[in-house]
C-alpha positions, -999 to +999 in steps of 0.1 A: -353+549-628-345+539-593-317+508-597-331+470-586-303+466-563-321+504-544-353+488-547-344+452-537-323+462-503-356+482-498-376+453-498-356+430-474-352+454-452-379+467-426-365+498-404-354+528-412-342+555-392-357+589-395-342+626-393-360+654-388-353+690-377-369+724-364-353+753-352-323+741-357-327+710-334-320+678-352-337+643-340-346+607-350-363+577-350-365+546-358-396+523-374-408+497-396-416+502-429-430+493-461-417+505-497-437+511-521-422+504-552-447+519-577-441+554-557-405+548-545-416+553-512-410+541-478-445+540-457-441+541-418-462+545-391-460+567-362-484+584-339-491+622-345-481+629-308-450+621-311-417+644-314-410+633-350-443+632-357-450+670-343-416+677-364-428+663-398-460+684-392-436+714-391-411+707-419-417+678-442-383+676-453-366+648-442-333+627-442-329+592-428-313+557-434-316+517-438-288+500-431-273+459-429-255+453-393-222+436-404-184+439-392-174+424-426-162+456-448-167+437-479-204+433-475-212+468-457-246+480-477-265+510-467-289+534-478-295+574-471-319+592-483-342+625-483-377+631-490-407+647-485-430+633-457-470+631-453-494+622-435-511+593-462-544+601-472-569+599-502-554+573-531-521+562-515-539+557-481-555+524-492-523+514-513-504+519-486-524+508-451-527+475-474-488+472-482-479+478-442-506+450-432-492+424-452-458+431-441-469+437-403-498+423-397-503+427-357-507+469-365-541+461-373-544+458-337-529+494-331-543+528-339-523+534-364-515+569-386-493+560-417-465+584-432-453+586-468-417+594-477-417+608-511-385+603-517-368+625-536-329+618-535-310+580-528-277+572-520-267+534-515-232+523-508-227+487-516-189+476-507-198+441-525-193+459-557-164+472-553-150+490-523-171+524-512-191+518-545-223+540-547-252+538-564-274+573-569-310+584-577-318+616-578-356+628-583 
């Protein structure tokens, strides 16, 4: 069971940065997203053109992060994570093209090709719990 505190900085937050690699050449991106809490996933979107789009296309396994901005130490709070991502499609389409539309409304206006991360390990370091204090999930 992912922990609340995981699945409530998910919710607050809404970008991630994503990692991807192929042929030994690392990259990343950055873009809004939606968890889904039912699937702890994170639901992005992202046009198939792109270089991290072309790179998910070619290995699915990914790495990436969601992060709070502060220059307090006592409040850092931060999450990495890996998964497994795909292009949405049949039952979680619908799920999740309705989850990204309520949080961003205006990409109904866009063309828009939504990504699942399946995620499949967490790491979240909260320093308001204790200095360097992590909290794990592991699929």
């Amino acid at each position: 069971m992912v922990d609340p505190l995981i699945i409530k900085f998910f919710k607050k937050h809404h970008v991630l940065t994503i990692a991807t690699t192929v042929n030994d050449e690392p990259w990343c991106a950055n873009c809004f997203y939606v968890y889904l809490e039912e699937e702890n996933a994170l639901v992005f979107t992202s046009g198939t053109d792109t270089r991290h789009g072309q790179e998910f296309l070619k290995n699915a396994r990914v790495a990436g992060s969601v992060v709070l901005e502060t220059l307090v130490i006592g409040m850092i709070r931060g999450i990495q994570f890996q998964g497994i991502v795909t292009l949405a499609e049949g039952e979680i389409l619908s799920r999740a093209k309705s989850a990204y539309l309520k949080r961003f409304p205006v990409a109904a206006l866009m063309e828009t090709h939504l990504w699942v991360v399946s995620l499949t390990n967490i790491k979240m370091t909260d320093n308001r719990l204790g200095f360097g204090k992590k909290l794990i999930w592991t699929q």
